[in-house]
Backbone as ProteinMPNN parsed JSONL, in Angstrom:
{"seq_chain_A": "XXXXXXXXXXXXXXXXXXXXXXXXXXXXXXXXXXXXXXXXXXXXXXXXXXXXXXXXXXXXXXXXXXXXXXXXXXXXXXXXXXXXXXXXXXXXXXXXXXXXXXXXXXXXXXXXXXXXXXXXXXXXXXXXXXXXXXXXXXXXXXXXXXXXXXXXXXXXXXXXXXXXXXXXXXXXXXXXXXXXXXXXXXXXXXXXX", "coords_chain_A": {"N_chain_A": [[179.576, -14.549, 276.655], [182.516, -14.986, 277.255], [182.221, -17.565, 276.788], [181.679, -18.337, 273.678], [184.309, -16.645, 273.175], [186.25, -18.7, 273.906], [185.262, -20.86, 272.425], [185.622, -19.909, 269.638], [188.823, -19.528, 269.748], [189.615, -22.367, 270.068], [188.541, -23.507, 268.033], [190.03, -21.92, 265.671], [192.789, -22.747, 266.853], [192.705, -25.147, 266.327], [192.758, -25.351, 263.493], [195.035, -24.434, 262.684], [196.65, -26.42, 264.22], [196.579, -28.094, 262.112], [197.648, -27.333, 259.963], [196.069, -25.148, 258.266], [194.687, -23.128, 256.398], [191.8, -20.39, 256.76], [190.771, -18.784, 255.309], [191.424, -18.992, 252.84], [189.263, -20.186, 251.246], [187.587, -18.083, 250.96], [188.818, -16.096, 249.488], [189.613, -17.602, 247.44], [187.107, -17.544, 245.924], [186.513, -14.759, 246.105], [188.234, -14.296, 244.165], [188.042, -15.551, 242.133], [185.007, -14.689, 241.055], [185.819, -11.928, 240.514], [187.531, -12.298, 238.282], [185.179, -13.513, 236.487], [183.314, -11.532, 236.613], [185.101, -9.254, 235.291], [185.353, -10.97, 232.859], [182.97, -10.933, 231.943], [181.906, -8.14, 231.579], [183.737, -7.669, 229.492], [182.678, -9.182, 227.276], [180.078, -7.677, 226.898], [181.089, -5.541, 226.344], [182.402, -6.193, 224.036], [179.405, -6.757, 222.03], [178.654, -4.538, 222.006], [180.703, -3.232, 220.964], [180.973, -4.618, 218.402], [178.808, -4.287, 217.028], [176.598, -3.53, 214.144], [176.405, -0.426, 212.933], [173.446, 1.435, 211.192], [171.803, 3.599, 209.801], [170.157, 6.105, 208.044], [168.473, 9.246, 206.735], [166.816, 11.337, 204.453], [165.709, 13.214, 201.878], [164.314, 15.278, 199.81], [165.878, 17.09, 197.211], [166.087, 20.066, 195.756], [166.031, 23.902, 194.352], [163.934, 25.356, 194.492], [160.688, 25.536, 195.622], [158.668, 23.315, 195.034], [157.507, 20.143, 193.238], [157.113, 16.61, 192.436], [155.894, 14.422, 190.242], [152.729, 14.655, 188.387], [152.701, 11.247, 187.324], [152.615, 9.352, 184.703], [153.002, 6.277, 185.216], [153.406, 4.249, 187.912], [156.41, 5.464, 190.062], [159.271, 4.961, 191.166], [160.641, 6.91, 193.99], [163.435, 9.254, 194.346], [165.297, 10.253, 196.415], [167.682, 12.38, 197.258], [169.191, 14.093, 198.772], [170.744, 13.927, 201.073], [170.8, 13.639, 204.484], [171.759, 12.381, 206.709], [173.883, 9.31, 206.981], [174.318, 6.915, 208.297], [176.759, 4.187, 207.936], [176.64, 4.375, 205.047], [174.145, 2.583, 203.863], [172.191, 3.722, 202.289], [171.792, 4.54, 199.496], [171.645, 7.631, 197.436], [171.643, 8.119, 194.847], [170.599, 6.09, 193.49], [168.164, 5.978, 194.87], [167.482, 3.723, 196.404], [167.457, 1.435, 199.594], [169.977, -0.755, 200.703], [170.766, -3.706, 202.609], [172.979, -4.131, 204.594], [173.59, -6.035, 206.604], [171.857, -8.802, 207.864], [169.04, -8.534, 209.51], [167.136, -6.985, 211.534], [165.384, -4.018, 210.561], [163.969, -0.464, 210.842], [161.511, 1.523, 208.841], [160.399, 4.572, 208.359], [158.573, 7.475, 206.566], [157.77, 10.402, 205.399], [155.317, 12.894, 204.139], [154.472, 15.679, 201.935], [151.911, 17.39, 200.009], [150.047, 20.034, 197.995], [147.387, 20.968, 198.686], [145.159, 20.303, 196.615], [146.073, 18.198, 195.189], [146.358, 14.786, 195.108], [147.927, 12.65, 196.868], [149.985, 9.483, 197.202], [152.064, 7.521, 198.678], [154.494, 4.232, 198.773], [156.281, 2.27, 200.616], [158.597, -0.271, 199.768], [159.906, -3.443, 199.761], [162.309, -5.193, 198.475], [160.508, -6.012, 195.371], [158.074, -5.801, 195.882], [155.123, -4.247, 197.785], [154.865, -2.984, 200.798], [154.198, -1.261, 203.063], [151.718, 1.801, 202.625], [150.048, 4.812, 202.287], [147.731, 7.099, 201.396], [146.481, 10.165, 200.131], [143.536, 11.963, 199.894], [143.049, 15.075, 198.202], [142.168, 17.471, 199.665], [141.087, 19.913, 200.051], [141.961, 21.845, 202.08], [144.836, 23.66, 202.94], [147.701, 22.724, 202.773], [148.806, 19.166, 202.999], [149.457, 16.515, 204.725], [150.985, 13.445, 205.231], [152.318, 10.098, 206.799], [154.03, 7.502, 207.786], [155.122, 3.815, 208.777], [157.029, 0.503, 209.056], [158.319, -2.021, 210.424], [160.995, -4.566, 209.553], [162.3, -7.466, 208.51], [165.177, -8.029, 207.084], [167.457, -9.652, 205.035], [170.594, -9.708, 204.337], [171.62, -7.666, 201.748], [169.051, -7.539, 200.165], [166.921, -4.916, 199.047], [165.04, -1.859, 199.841], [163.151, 0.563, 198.978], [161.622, 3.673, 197.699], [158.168, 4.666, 196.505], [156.536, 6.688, 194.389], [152.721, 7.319, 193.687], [150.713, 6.12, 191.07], [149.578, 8.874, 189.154], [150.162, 10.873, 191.127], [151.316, 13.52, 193.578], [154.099, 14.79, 195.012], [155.386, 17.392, 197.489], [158.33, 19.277, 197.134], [160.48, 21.228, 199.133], [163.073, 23.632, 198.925], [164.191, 23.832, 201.49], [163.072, 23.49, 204.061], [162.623, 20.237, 204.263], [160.392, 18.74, 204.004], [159.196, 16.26, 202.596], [160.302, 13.424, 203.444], [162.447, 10.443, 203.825], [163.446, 7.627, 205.596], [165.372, 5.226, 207.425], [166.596, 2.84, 209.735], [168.559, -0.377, 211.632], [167.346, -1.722, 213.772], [168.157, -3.961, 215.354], [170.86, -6.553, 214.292], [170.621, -10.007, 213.24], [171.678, -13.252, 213.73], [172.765, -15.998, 211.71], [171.257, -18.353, 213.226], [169.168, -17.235, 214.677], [165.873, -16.853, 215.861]], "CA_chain_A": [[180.497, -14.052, 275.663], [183.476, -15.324, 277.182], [182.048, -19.098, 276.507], [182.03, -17.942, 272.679], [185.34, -16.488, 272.808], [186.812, -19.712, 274.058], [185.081, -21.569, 271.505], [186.244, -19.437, 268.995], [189.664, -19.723, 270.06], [189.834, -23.302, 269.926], [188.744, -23.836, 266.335], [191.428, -21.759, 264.901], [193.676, -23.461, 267.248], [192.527, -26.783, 265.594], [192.884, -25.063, 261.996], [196.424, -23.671, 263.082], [197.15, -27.252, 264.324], [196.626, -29.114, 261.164], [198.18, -26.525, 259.25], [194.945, -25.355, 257.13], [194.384, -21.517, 256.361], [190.477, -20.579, 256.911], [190.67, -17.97, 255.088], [191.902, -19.211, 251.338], [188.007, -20.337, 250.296], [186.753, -16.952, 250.882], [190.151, -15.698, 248.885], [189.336, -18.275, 246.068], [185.776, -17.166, 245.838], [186.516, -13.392, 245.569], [189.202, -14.153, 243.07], [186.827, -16.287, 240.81], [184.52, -13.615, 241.181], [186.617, -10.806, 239.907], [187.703, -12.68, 236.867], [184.043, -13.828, 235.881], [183.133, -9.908, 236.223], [186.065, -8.831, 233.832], [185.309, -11.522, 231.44], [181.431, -10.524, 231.518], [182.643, -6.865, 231.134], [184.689, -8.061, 228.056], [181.697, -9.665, 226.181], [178.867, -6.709, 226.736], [181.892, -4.258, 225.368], [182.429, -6.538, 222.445], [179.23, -7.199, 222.196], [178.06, -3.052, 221.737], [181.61, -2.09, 219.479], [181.01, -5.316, 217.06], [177.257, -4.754, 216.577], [176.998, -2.284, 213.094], [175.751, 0.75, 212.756], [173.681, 1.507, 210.15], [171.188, 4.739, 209.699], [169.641, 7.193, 207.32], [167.414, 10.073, 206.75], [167.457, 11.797, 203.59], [165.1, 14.243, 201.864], [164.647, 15.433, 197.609], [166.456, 18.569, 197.006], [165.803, 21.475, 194.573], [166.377, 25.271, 194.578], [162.901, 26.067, 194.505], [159.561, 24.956, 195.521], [157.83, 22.603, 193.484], [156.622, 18.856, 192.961], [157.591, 15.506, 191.745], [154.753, 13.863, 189.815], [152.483, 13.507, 188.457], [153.702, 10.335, 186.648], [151.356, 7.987, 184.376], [153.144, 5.338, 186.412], [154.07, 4.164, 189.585], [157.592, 6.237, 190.314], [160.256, 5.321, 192.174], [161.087, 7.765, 194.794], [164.715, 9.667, 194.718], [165.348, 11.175, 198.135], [169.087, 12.531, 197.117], [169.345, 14.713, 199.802], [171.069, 12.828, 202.023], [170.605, 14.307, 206.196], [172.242, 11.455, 207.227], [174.006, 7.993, 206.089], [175.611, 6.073, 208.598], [177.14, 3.015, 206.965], [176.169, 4.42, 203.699], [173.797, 1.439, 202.884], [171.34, 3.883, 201.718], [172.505, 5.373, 197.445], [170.985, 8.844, 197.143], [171.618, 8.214, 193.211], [169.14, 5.537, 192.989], [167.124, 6.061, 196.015], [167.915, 2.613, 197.554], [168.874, 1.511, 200.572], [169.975, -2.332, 200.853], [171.033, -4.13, 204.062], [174.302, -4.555, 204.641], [173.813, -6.943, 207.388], [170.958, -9.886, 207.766], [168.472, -7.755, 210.809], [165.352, -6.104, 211.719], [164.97, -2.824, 210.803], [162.514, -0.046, 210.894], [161.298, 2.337, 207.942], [159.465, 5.388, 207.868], [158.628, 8.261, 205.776], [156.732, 11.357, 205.43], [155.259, 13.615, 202.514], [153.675, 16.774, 201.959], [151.345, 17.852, 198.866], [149.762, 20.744, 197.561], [145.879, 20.655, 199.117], [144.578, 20.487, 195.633], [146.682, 17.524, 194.621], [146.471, 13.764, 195.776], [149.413, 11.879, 197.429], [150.039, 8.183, 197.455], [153.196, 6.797, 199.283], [154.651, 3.53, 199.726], [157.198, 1.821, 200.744], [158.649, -1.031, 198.827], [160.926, -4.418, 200.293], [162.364, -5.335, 197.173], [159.37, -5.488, 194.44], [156.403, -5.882, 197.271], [154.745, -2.907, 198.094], [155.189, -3.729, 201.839], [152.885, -0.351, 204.057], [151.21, 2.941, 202.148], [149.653, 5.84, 202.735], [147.051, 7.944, 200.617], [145.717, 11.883, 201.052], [142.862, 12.597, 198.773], [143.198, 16.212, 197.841], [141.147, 17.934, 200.826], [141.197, 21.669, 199.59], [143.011, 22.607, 203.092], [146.196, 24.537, 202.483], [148.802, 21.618, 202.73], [148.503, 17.693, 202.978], [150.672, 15.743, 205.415], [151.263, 12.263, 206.096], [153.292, 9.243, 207.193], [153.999, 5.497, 208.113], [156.543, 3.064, 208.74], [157.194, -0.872, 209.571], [159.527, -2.934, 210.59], [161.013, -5.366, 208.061], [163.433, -8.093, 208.605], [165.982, -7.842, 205.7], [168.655, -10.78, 204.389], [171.702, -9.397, 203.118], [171.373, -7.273, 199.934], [168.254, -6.757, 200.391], [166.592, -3.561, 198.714], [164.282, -1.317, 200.141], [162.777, 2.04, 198.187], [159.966, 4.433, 198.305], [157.607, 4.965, 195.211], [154.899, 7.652, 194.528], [151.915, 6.391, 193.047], [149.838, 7.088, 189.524], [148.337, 10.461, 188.929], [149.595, 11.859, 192.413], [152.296, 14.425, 193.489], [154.487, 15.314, 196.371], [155.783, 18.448, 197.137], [159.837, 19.369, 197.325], [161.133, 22.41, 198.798], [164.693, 23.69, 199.139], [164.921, 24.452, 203.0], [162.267, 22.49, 205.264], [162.857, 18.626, 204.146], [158.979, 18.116, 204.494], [158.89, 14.982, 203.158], [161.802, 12.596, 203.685], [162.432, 8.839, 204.044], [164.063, 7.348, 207.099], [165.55, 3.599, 208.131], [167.658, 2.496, 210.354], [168.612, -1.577, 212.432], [167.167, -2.023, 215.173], [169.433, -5.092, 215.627], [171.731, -7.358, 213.959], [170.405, -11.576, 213.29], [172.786, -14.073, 212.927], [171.689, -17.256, 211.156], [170.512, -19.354, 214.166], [168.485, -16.391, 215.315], [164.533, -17.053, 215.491]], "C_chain_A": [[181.847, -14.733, 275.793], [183.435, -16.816, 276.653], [182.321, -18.859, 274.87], [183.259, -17.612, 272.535], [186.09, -17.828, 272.654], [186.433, -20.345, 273.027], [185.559, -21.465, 270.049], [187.959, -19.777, 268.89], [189.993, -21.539, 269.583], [189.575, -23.82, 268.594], [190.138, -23.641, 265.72], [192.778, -22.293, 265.732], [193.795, -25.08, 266.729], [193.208, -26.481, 264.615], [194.221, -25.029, 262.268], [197.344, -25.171, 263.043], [197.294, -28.461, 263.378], [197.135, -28.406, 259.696], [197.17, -26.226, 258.02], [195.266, -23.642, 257.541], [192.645, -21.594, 255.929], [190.19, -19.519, 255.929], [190.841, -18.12, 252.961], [190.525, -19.748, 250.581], [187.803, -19.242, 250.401], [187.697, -16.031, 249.843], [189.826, -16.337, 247.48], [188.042, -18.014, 245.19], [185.657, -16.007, 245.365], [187.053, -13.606, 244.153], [188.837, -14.736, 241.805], [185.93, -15.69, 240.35], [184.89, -12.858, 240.012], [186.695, -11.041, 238.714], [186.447, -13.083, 236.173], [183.166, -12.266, 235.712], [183.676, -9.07, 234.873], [185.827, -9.548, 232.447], [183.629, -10.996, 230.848], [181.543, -9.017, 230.723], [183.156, -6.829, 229.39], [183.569, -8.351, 226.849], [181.263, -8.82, 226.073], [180.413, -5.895, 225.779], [181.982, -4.78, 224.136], [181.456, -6.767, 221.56], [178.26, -5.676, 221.11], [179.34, -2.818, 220.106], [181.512, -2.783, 218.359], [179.391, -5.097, 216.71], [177.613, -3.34, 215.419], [175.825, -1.114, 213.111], [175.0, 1.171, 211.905], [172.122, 2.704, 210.33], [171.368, 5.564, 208.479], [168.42, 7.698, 207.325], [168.062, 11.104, 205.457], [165.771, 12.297, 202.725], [165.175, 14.568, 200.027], [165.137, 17.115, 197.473], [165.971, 19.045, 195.752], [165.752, 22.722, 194.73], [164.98, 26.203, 194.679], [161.474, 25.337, 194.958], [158.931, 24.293, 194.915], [157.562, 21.017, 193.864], [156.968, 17.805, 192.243], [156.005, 14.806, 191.49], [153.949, 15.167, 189.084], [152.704, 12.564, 187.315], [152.794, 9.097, 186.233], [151.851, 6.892, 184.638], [153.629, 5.393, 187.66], [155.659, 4.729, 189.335], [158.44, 5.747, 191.376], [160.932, 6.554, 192.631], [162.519, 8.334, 194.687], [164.879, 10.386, 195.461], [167.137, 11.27, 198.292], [169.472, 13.517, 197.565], [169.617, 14.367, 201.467], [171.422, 13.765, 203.48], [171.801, 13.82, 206.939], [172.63, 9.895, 207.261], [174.795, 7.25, 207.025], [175.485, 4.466, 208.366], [176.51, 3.198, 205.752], [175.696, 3.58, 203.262], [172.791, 2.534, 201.967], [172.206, 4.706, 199.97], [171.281, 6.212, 197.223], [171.136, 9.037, 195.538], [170.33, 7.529, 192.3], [167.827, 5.32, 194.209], [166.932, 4.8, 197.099], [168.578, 2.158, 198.585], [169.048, -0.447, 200.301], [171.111, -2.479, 201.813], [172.182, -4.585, 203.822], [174.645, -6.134, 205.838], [172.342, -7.61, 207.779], [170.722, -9.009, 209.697], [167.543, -7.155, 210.665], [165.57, -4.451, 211.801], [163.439, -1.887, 210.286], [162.863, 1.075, 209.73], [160.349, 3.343, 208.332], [159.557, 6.69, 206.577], [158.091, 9.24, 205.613], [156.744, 11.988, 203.961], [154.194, 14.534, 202.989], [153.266, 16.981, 200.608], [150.541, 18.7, 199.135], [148.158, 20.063, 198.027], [145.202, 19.975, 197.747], [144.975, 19.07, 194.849], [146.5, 15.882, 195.591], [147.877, 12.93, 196.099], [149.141, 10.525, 197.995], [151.662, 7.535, 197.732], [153.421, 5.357, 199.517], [155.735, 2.919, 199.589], [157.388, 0.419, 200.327], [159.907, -1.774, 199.479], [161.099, -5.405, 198.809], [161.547, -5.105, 195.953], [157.81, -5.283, 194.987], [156.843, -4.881, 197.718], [154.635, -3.765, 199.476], [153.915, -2.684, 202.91], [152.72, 0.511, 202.473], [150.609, 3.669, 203.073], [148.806, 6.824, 201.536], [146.461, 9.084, 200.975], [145.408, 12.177, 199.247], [143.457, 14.432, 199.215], [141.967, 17.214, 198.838], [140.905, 19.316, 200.878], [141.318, 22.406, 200.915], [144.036, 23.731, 202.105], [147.348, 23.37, 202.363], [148.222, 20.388, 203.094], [149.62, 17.151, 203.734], [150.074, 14.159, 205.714], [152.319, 11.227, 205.673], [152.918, 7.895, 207.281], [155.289, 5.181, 208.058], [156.542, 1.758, 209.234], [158.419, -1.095, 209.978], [159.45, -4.044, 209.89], [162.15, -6.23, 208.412], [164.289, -8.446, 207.419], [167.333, -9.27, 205.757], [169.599, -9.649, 204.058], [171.871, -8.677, 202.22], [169.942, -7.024, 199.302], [167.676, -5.451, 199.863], [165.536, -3.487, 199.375], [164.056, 0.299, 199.712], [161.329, 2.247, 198.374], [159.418, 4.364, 196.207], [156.456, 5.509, 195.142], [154.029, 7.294, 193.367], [151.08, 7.104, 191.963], [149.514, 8.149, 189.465], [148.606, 11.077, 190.365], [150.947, 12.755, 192.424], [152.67, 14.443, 195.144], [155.272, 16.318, 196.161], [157.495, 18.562, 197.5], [160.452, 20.581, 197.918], [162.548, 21.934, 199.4], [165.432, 23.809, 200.425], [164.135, 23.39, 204.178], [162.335, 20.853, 205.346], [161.31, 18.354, 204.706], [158.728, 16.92, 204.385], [160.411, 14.046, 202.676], [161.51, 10.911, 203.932], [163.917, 8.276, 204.895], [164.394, 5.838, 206.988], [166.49, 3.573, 209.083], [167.678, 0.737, 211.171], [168.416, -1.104, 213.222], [168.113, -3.252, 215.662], [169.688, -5.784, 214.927], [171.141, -9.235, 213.855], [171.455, -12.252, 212.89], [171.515, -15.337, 212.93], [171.219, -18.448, 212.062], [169.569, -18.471, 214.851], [166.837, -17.154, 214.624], [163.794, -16.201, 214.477]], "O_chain_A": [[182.423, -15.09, 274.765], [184.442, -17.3, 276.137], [183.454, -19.273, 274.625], [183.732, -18.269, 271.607], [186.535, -18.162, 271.556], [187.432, -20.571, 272.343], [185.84, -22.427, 269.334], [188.321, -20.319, 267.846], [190.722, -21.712, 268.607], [190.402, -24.561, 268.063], [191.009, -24.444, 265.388], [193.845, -22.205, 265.125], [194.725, -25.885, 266.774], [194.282, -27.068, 264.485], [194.656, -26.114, 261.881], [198.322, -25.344, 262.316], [197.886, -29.51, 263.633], [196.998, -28.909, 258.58], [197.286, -26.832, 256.955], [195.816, -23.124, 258.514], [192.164, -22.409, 255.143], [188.974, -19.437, 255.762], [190.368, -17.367, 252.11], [190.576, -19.779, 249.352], [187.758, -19.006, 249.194], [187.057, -15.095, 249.364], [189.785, -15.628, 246.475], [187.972, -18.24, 243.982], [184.932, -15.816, 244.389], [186.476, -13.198, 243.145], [189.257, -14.447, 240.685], [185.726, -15.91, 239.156], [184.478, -13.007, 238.862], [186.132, -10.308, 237.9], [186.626, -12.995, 234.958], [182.475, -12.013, 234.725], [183.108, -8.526, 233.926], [185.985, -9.074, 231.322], [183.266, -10.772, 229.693], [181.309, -8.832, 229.529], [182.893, -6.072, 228.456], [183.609, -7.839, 225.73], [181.65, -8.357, 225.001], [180.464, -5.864, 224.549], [181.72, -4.093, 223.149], [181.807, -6.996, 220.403], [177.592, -5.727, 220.077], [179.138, -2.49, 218.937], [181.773, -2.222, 217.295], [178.865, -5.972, 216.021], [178.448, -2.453, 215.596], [174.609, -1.17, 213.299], [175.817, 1.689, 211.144], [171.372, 2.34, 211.236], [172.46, 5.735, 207.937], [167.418, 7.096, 207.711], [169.211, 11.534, 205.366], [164.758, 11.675, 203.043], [165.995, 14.1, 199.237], [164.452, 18.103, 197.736], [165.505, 18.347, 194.852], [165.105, 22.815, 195.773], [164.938, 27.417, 194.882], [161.33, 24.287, 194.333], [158.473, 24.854, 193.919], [157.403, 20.832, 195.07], [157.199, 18.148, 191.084], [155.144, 14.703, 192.364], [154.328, 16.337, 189.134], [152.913, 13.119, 186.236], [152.36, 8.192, 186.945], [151.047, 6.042, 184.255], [154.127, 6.317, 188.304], [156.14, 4.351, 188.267], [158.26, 6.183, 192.513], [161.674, 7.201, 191.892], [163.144, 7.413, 195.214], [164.53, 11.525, 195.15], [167.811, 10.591, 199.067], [170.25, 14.123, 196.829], [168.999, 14.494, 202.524], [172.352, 14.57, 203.426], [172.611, 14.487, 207.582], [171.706, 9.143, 207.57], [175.925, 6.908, 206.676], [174.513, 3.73, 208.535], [175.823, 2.276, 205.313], [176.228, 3.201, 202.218], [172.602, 2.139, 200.817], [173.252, 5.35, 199.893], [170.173, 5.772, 196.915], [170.749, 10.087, 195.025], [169.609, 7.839, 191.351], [166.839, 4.585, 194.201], [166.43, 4.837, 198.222], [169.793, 2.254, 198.757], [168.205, -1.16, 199.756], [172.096, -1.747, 201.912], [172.427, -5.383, 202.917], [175.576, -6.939, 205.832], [171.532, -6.724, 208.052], [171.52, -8.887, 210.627], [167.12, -6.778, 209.573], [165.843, -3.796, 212.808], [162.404, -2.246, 209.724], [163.998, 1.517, 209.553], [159.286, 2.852, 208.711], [160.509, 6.768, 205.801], [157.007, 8.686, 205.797], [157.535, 11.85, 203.028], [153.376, 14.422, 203.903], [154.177, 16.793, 199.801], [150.032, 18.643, 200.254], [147.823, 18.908, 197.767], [144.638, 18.912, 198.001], [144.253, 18.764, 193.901], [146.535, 15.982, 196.818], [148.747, 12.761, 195.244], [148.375, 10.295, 198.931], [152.294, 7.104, 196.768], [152.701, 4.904, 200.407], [156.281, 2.935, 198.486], [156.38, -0.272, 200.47], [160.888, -1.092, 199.775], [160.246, -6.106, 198.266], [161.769, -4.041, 195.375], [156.795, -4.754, 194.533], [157.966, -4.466, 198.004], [154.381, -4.969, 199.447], [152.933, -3.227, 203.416], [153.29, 0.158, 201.441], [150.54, 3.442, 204.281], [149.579, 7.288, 200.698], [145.903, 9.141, 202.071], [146.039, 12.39, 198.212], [144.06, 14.822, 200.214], [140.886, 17.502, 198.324], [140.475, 19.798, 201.926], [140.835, 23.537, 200.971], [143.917, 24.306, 201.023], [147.87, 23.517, 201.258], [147.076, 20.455, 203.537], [150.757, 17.372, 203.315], [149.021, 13.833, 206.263], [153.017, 11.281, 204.66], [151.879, 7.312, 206.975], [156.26, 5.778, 207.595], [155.8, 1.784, 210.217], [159.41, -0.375, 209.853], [158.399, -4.588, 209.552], [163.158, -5.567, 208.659], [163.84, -9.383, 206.757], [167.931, -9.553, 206.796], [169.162, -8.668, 203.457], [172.651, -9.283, 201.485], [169.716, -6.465, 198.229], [168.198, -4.582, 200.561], [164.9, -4.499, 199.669], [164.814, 1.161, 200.156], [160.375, 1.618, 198.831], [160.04, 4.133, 195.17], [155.442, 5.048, 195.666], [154.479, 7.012, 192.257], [150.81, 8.305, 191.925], [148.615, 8.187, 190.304], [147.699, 11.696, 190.922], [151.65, 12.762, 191.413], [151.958, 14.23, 196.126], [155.873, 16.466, 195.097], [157.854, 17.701, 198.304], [161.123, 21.152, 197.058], [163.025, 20.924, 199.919], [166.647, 23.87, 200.612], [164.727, 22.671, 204.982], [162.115, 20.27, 206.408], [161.13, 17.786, 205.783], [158.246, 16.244, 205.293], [161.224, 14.164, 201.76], [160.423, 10.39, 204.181], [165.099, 8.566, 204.707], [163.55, 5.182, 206.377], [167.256, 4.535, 209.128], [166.498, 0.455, 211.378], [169.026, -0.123, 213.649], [168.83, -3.001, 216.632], [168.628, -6.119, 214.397], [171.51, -9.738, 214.917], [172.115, -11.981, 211.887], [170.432, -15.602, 213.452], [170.813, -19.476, 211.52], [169.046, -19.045, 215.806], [166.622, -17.704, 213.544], [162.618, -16.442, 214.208]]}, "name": "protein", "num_of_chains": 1, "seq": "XXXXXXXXXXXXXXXXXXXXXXXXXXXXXXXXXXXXXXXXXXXXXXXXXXXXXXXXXXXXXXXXXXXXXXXXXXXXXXXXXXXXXXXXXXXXXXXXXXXXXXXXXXXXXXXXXXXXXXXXXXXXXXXXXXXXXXXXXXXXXXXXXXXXXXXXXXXXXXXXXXXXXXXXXXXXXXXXXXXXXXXXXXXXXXXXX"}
């Protein structure tokens, strides 16, 4: 041990003697450090508060029980019962939503009809019918179903629902049975794959 000390000793007596500090790389290292932390820090935060927000869920109102359809054509959907709109892309006037920002998002939707009655759903990326969904009339008591994709949208973009020939879905005033949903999953910029 004492052979180590001595050896010890005599380094920093070298360092000492050529006037060097041993200590200023490990000093330069932290301190390069620190600042490559803070700047990393800096990006992820800007990275979460600049990405946009954009969500809805929204539902067909009326004061009473009852049924949209059936309609000797295809129908665009009005779901003007708006749950929830953030970044208002979706318009509860004409039932559209359109993308405010070039990104992948996801759609779904649900519907309920009258056992007795058939229900045809689908969802629509501009004039292309894009998924569906059909429920023959199964003389149960109620009819349920759903679906949803993911859709990578441009810009301006529309996306709407539309219930199909000769079928019906049902509306009430309190449960929001059947409703239509989107929201980004993330943001593309134009060099994105």
């Amino acid at each position: 041990m004492a052979l180590f000390q001595l050896f010890l000793i005599s380094i920093l007596s070298s360092c000492m003697a050529h006037d060097e500090d041993i200590m200023t790389p490990v000093v330069n290292i932290y301190s390069e450090l620190k600042d490559l932390i803070q700047e990393l820090q800096k990006q992820i935060k800007g990275i979460f508060s600049e990405s946009p927000k954009v969500a809805f869920t929204a539902s067909m109102s009326n004061t009473e029980d009852t049924h949209r359809g059936p309609f000797s054509t295809e129908t665009k959907l009005i779901f003007d019962k708006v749950l929830t709109n953030i970044g208002n892309a979706y318009d509860p006037v004409t039932g559209v939503f359109t993308a405010p920002v070039k990104g992948v998002y996801y759609f779904r939707y649900s519907g309920s009809a009258f056992s007795s009655h058939d229900m045809g759903l689908s969802i629509f990326k501009g004039t292309a019918r894009f998924v569906s969904s059909y429920e023959y009339n199964s003389g149960e008591r109620n009819d349920q179903m759903s679906n949803g994709a993911v859709m990578e949208l441009d810009v301006g973009e529309e996306v709407h629902m539309r219930l199909w020939i000769r079928t019906w879905i049902f509306v009430d005033p309190r449960y929001n049975y059947s409703t239509f949903t989107g929201y980004l999953l993330y943001p593309l910029d134009s060099t994105s794959v």
